[in-house]
N, C-alpha and C positions, 0 to 999 in steps of 0.2 A: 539517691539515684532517681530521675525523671522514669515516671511511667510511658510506656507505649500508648501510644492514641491508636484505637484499633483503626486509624485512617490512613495508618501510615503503611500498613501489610495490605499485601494484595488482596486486590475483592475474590469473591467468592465465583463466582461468573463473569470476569471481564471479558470475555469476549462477546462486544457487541453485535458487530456486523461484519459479516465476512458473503462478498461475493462477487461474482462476473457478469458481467449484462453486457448489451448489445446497446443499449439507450445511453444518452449522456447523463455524463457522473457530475454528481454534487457533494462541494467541498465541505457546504453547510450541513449536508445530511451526514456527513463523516463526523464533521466536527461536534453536531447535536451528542451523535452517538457517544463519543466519549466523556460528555461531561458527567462530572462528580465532584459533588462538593467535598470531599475529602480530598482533592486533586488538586495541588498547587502548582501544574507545571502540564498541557497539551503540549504536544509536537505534533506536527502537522510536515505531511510532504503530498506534493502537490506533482506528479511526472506529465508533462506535458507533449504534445506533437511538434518538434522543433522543423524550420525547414534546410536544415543539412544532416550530412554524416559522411566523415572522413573524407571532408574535400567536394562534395559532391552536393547538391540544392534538392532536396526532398521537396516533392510536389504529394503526396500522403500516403499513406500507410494503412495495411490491415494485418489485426491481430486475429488470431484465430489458436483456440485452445485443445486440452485433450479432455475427453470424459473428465479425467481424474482431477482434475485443476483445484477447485473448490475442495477436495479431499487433501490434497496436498498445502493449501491456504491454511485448513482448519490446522493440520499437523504443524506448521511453523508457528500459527496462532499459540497453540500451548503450549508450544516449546516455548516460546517469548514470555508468556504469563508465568510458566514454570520459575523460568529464571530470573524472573523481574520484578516487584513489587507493583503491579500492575494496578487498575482500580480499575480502565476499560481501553478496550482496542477494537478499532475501527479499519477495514480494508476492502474496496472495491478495484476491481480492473473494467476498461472497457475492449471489449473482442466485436469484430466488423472492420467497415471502413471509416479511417478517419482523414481528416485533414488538417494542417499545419494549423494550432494552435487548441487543438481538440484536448480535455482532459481524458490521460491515456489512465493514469492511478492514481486513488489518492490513501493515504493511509493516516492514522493515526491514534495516538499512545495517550494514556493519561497516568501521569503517578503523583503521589504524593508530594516530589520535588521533582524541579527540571533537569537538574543531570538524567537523574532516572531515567525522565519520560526521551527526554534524548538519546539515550544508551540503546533504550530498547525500541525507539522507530525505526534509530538506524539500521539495530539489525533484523525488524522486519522486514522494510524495504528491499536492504541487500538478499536476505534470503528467499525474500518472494520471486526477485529477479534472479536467482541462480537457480529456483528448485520444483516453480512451478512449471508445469508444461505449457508454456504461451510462447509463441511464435510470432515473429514480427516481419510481415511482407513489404517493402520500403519501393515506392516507387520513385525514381528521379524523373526530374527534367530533360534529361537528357535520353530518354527513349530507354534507359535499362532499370533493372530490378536486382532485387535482394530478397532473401530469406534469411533471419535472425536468429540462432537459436536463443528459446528461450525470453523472456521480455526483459 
């Protein structure tokens, strides 16, 4: 029976970087953060500023969060590590004004192997966007607006 390489179980501290700014986000400072040489597999998601929604021509958007944001990031962070063979996780949002083509979030996973590290971006992603308090103000071309719950 093959021995465990202790590279293949989660690190002891993956969680690299986790935060909200108001400045533009870097894919590169995401992606530094997760590397590890026991890591055979990053995933990387990259949420951008598109110019529609539901029919309509987005001319840009502001996000704006609650206190608790960053408190609620860290809690899906260890739930993610908990449940995953993790080695490091990387997650930033941007909150202000942006405009169509702006990085909105970027995140990312590092495991051992690529199923893994894909398992568990995705359900970073998804759960950042259902559970952190970020709100999304859409403005169109067309003289009206939106408010988003949630990012």
């Amino acid at each position: 029976m093959p021995l465990e390489h202790p590279g293949s179980r989660a690190a002891d501290d993956p969680i690299k970087l986790l935060a909200i700014r108001e400045t533009q986000l870097s894919v590169g400072e995401v992606f530094r953060a997760v590397g590890d040489d026991a890591a055979g597999g990053i995933a990387l998601f990259v949420g951008t500023v598109r110019n529609h929604d539901g029919g309509a021509d987005v001319d840009a958007l502001g996000y704006s969060c609650h206190p608790s944001a960053e408190a609620a990031m860290r809690r899906i962070a260890e739930r993610i590590t908990a449940d995953y063979p993790v080695r490091a996780l990387a997650a930033i949002h941007r909150v202000g004004d942006l405009v169509v083509g702006d990085l909105a979030v970027v995140v990312a996973v590092s495991c051992a192997h690529r199923s893994e590290a894909f398992t568990a971006r995705r359900r970073l992603i998804d759960d950042l966007k259902h559970e952190v308090p970020i709100w999304k103000h859409q403005r169109f071309s067309d003289g009206t607006q939106e408010w988003v719950d949630s990012c």
